[in-house]
N, CA and C atoms as an extended XYZ file, in Angstrom:
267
Properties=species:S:1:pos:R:3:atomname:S:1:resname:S:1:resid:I:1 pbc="F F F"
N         6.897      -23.867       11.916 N   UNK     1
C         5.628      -23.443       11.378 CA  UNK     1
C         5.781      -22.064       10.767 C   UNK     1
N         5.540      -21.721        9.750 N   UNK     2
C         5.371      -20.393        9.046 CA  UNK     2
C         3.666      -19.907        8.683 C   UNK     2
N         3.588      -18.853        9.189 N   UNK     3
C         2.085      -18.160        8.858 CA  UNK     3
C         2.336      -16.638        8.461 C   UNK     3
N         1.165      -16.327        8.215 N   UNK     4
C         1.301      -15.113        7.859 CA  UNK     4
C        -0.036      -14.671        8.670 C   UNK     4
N         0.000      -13.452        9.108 N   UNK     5
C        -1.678      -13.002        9.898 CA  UNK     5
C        -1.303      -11.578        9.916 C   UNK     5
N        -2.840      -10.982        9.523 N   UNK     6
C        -3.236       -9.682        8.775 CA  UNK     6
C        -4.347       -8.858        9.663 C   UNK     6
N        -4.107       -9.272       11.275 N   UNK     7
C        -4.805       -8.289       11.715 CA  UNK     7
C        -4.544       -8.549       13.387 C   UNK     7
N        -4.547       -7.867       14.173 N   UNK     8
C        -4.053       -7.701       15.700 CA  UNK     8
C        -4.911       -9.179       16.561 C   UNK     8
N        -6.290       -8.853       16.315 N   UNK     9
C        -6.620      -10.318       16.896 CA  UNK     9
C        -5.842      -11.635       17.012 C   UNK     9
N        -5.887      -12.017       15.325 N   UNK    10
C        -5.101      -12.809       15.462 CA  UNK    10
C        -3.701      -12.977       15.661 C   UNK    10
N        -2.688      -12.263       15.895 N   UNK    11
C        -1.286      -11.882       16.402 CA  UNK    11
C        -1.515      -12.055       17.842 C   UNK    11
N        -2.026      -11.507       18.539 N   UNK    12
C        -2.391      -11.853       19.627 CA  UNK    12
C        -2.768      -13.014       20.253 C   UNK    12
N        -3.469      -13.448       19.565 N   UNK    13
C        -3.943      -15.001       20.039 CA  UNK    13
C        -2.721      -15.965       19.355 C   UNK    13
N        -1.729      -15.507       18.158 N   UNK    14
C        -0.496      -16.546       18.114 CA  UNK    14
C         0.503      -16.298       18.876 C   UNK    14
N         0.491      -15.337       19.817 N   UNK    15
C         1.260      -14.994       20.738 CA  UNK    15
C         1.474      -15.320       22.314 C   UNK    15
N        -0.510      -15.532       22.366 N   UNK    16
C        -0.394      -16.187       23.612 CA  UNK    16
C        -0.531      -17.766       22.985 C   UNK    16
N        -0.979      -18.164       21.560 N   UNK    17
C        -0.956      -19.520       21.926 CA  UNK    17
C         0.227      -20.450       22.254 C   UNK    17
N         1.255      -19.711       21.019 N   UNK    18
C         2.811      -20.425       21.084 CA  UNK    18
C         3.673      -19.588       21.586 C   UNK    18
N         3.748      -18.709       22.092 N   UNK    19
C         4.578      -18.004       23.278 CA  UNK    19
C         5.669      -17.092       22.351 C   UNK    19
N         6.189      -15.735       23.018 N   UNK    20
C         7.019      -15.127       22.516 CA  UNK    20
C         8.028      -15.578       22.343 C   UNK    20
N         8.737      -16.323       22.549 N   UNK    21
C         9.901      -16.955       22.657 CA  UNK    21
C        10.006      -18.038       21.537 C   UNK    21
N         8.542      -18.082       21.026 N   UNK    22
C         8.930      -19.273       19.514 CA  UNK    22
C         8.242      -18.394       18.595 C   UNK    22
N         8.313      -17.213       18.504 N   UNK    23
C         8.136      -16.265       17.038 CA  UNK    23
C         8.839      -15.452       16.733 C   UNK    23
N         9.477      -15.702       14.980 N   UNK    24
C        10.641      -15.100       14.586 CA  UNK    24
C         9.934      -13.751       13.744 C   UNK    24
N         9.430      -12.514       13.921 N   UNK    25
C         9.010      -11.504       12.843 CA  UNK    25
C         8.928      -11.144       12.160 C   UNK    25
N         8.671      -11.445       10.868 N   UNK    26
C         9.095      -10.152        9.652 CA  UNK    26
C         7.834       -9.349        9.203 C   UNK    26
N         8.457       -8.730        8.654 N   UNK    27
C         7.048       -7.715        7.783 CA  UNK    27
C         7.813       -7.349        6.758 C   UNK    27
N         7.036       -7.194        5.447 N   UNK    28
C         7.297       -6.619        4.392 CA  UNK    28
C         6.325       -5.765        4.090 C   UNK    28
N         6.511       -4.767        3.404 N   UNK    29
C         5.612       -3.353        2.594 CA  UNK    29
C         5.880       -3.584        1.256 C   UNK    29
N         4.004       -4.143        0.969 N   UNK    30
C         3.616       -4.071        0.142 CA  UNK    30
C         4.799       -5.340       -1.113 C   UNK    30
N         4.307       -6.481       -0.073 N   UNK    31
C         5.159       -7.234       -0.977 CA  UNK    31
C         3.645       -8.283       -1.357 C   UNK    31
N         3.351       -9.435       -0.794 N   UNK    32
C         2.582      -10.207       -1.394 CA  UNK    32
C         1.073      -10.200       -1.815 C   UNK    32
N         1.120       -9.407       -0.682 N   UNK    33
C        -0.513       -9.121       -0.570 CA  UNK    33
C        -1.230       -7.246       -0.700 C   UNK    33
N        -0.952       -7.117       -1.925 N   UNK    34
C        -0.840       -5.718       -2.489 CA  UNK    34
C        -2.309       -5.139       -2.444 C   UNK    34
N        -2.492       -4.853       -1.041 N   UNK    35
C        -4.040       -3.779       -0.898 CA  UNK    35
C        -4.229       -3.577        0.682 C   UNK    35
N        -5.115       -2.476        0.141 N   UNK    36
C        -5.284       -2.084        2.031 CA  UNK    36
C        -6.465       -2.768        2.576 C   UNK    36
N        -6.179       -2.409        3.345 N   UNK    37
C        -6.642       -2.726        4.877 CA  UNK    37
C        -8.193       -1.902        4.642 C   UNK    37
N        -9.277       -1.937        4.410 N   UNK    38
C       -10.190       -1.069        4.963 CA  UNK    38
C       -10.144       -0.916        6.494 C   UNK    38
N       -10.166       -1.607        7.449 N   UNK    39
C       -10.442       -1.434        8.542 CA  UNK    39
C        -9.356       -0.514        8.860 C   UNK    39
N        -8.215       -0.936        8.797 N   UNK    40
C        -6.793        0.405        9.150 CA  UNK    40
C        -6.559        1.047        8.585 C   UNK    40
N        -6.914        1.320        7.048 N   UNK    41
C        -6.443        2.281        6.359 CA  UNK    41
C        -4.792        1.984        5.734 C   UNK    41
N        -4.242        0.802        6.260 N   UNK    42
C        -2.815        0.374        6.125 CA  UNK    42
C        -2.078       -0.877        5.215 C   UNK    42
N        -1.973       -0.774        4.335 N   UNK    43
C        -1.049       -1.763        3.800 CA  UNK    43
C        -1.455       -3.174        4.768 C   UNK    43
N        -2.218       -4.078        4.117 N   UNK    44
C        -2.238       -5.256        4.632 CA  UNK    44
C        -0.898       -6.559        5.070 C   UNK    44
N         0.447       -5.931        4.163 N   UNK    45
C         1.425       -6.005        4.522 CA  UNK    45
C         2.337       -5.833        6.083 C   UNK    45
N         1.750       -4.468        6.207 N   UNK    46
C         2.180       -3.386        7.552 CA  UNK    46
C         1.677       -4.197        8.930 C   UNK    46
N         2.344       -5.380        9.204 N   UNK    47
C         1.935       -5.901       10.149 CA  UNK    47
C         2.519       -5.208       11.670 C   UNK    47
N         3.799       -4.941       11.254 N   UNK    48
C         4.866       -4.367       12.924 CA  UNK    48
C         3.603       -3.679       13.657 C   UNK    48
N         2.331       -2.493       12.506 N   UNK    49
C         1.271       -2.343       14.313 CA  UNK    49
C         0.643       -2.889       15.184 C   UNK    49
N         0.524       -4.130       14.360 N   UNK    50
C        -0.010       -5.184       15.406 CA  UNK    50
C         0.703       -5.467       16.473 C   UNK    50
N         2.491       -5.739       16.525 N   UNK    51
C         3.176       -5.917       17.667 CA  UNK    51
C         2.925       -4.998       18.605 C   UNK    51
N         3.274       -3.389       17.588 N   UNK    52
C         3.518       -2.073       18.472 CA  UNK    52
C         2.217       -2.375       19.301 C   UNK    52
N         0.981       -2.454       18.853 N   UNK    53
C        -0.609       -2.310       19.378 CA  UNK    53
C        -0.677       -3.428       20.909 C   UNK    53
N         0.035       -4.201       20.968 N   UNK    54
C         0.036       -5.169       21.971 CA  UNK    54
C         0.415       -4.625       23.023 C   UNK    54
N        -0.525       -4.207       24.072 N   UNK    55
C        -0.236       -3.517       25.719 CA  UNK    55
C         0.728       -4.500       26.724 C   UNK    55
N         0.309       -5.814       26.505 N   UNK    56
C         0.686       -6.498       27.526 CA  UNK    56
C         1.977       -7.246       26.859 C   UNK    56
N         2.688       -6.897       26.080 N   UNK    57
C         4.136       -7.218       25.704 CA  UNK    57
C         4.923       -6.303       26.289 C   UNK    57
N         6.256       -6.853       27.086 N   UNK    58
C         6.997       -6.054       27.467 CA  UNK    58
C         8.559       -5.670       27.036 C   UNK    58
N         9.082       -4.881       27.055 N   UNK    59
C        10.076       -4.192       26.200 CA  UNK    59
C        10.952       -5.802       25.676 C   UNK    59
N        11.539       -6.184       27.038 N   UNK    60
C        12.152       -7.658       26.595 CA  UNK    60
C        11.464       -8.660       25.303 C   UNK    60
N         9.845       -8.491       25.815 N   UNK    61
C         9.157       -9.310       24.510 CA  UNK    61
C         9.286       -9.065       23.032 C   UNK    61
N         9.313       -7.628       23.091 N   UNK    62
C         9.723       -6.832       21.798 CA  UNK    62
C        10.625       -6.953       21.366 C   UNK    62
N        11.873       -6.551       22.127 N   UNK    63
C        12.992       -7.670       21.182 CA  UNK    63
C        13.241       -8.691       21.354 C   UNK    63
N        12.855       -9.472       21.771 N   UNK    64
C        12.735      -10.953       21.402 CA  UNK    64
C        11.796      -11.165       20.160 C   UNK    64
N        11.036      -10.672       19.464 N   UNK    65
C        10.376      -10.460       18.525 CA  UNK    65
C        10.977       -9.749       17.182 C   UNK    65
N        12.081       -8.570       17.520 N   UNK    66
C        12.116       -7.951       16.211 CA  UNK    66
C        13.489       -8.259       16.043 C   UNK    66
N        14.533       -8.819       17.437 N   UNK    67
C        15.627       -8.970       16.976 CA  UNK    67
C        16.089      -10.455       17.646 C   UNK    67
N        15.512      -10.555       19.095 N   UNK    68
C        16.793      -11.587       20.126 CA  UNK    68
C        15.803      -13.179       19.059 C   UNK    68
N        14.890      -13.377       18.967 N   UNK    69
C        14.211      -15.077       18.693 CA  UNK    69
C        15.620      -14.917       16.917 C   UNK    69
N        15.780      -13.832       16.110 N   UNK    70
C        16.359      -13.987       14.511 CA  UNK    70
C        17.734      -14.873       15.489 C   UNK    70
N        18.300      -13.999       16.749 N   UNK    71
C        19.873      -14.218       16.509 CA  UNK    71
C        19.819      -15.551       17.500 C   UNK    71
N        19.189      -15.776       17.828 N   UNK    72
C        18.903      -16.912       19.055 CA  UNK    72
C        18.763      -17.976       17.642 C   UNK    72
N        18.311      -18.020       16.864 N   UNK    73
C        17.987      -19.032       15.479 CA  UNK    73
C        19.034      -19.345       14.172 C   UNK    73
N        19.737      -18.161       14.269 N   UNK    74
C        20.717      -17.394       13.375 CA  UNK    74
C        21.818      -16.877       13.603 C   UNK    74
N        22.780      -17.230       14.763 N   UNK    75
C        23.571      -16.183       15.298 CA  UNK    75
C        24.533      -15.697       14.517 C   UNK    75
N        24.622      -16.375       13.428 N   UNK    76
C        25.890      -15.804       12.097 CA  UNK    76
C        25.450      -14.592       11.990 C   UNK    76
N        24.133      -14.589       11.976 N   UNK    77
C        23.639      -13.244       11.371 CA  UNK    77
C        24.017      -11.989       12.009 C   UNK    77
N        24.551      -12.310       13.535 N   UNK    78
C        24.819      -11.039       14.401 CA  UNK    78
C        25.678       -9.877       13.940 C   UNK    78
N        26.560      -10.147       13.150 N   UNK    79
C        27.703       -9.270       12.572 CA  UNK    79
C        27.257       -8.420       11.888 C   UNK    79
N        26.285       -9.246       10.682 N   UNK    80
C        25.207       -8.344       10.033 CA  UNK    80
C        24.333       -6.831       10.342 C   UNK    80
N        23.898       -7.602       11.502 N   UNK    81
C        22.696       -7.199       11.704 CA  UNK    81
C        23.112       -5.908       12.875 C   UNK    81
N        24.281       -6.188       13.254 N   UNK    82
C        25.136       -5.233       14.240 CA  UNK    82
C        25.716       -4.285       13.436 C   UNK    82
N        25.701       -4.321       11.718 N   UNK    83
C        26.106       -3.405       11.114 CA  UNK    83
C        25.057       -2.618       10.804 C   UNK    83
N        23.930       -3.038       10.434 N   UNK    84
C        22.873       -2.379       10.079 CA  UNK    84
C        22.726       -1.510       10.922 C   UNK    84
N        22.406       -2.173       12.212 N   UNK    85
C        21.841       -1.020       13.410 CA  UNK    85
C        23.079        0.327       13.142 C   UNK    85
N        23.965       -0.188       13.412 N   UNK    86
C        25.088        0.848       13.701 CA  UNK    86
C        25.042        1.664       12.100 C   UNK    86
N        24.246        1.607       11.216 N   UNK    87
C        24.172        2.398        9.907 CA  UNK    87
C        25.195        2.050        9.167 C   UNK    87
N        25.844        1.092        9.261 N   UNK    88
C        27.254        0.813        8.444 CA  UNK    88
C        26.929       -0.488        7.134 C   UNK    88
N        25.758       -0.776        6.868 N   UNK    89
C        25.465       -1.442        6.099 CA  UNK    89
C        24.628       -1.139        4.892 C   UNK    89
């Protein structure tokens, strides 16, 4: 399933509906949906505050969200993505 959602409510409620463990993350700035947010003041794009904003996610959930669900789906990608972190990419 692929969605896109543009505000913390609903992130939240796709989080408890289909569980952390079956959502892969991305966010882009200011790619499809080019305008702000009145309510945040933020790039309707700028989704990652919605994760950050979530109290009851815990550190493990978080990366399982921004990195462990990509390499758990993708593991080629690890080499990659082990370069990036490390600034070598």
């Amino acid at each position: 399933m692929y969605t896109e959602i543009y505000n913390q409510a609903a992130t939240e409620f796709m989080l408890k509906t289909i569980g952390v463990d079956n959502v892969l993350f991305a966010s882009e700035m200011i790619g499809g949906v080019q305008a702000i947010d009145p309510d945040t003041g933020r790039w309707y794009d700028d989704t990652k505050p919605y994760i950050d904003g979530i109290d009851w996610l815990t550190e493990d959930d978080r990366y399982k969200l921004f990195h462990g669900n990509v390499l758990r789906a993708y593991p080629r990608a690890k080499p990659y993505i082990e370069k990036i972190e490390a600034g070598k990419a």
